[in-house]
Every structure is written in C-alpha cells, then in structure tokens.
C-alpha positions as CSV (number, residue, x, y, z in Angstrom):
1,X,-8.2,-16.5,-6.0
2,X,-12.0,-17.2,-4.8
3,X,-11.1,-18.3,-1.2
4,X,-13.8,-17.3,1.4
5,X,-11.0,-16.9,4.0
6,X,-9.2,-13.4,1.8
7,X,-8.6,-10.8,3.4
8,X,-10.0,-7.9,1.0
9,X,-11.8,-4.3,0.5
10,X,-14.9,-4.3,0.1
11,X,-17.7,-1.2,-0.9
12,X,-20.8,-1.4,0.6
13,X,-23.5,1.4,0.3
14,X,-21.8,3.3,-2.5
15,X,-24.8,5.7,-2.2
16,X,-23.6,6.7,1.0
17,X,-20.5,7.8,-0.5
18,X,-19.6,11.7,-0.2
19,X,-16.7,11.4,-2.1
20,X,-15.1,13.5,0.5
21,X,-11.7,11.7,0.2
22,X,-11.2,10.5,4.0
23,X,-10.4,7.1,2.5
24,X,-8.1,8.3,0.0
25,X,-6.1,10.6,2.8
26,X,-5.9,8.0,5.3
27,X,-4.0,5.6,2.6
28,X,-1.5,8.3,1.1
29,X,-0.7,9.1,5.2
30,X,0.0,5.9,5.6
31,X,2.3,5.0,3.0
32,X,3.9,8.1,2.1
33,X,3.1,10.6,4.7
34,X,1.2,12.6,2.7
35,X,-2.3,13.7,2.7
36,X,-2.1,14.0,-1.1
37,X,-5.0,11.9,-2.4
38,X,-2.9,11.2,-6.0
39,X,-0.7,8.9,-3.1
40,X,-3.6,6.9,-2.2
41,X,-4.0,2.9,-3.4
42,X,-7.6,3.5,-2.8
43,X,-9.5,5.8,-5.7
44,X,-13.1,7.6,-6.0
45,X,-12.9,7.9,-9.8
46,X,-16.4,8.6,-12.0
47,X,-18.9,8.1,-9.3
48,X,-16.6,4.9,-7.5
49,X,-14.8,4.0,-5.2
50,X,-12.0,1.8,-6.7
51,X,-10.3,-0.3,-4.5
52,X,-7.8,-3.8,-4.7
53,X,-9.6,-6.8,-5.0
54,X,-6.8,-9.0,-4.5
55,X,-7.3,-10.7,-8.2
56,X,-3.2,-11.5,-8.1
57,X,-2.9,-9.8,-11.7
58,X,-0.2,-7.6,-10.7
59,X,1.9,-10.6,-9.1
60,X,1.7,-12.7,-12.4
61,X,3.7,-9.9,-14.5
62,X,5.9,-8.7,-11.8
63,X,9.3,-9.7,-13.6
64,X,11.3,-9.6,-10.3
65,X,8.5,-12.0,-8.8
66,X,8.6,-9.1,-6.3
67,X,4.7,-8.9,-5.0
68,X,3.1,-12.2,-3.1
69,X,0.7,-13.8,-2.1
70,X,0.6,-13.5,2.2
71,X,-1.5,-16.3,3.9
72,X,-4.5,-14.3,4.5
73,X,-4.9,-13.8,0.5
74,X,-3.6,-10.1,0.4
75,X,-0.7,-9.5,-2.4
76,X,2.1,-7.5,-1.2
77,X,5.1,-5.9,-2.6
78,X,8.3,-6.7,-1.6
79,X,9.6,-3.3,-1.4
80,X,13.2,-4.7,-1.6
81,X,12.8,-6.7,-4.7
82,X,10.5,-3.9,-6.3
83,X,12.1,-2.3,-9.3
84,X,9.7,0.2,-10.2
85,X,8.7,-0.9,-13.1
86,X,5.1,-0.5,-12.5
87,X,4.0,-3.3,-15.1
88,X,2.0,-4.5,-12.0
89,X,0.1,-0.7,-12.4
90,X,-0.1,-1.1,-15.8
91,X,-2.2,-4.2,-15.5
92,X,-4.3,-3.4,-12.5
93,X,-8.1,-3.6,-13.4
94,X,-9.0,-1.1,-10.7
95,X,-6.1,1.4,-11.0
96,X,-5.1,1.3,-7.9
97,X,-1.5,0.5,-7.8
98,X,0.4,3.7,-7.6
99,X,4.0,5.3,-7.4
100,X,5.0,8.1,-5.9
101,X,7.6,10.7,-7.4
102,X,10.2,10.4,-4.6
103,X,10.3,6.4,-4.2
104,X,11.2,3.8,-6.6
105,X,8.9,1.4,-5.2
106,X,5.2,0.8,-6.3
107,X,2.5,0.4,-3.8
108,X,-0.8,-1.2,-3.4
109,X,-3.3,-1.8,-0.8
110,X,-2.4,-4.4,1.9
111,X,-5.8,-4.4,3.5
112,X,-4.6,-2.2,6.4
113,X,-8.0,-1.1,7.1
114,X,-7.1,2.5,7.6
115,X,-9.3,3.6,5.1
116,X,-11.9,1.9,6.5
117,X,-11.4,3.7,9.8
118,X,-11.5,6.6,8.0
119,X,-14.5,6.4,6.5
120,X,-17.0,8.0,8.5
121,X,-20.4,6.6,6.6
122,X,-19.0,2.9,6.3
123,X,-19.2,2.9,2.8
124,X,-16.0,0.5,2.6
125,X,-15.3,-2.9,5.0
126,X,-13.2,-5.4,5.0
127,X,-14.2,-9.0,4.2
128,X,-11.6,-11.6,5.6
C-alpha cells in the first residue's frame, strides 16, 4: 500500500546511527518487558537499521487472517486470532517480525513510536 496518509518507520541519517541499541530496548520493553534486544520488532543488522515498512506481506499469508490492516495503514496482529505460526516472519522482507520463547503470539511493529523516543540522534521518525 503507497498511501501518503500511512503511518510508518522511517530511517533518516543512518550515518548518525551508533548502533547503541536504545531503539531496539525500547521495543522489547514494550512488548515483552524485556530489555533483551533479540525481543525487539526493530533490528540493527549489518550496518542497518531494519525496521517495518508496512508492505502488508505478512497479512497476505497469515492463514488465520489474524494481522490487519488499521485505518492509519499500520498492520497489526490480532493477538487472539494469532496461532504462532510465524509464516508472517518467515516472509517479512526486513526481518522484523519476531516471537518470543514464552508467548505463542508473534509480534511486529505497530508504529508506537517508542523507538523513536528512544533514539537519542533521531536517526529513526515516523512518517504518517
């Protein structure tokens, strides 16, 4: 979906980047009250930060039709129709959809803007 009006992560100024994980910390707090960065749905990987772009690839092979579309263009899980399947990780371009080992659910960014927050250079924005 290419609507100018979605609600989305966005990295700006990579270079500013000090891949000190603040992003990734913030996330895995949030969802799983952790501060372990493997929780995160936001990833610095190889030099990147890796983060949802809302492309909808994970809702189109969700078999229990369990992640939508909200109307400001985000994609989110339906934790009680989730089956923990992870087919929607399996086809995420950007890696981001993760699991954790205590939950059956799978979890992906929702454009919370914690991350952002937590980003002290503002390498990462949202664009809505």
């Amino acid at each position: 979906m290419e609507d100018k009006s979605m609600k989305r992560l966005i990295v700006k100024n990579i270079q500013n980047c000090t891949g000190c994980g603040s992003c990734e910390r913030a996330c895995a707090k949030a969802y799983y009250k952790t501060e372990d960065r493997e929780y995160s749905c936001i990833r610095i990987m190889d030099a990147q930060i890796r983060v949802c772009t809302q492309c909808g690839k994970c809702a189109d092979v969700c078999p229990m039709e369990a992640i939508r579309q909200n109307p400001q263009g985000v994609y989110m899980i339906d934790r009680k129709a989730c089956i923990g399947c992870l087919a929607c990780a399996d086809i995420c371009p950007a890696d981001v959809i993760c699991k954790s080992h205590d939950n059956i659910f799978a979890t992906k960014c929702t454009a919370c803007g914690l991350c952002v927050r937590a980003c002290e250079n503002g390498v990462i924005q949202i664009e809505s």
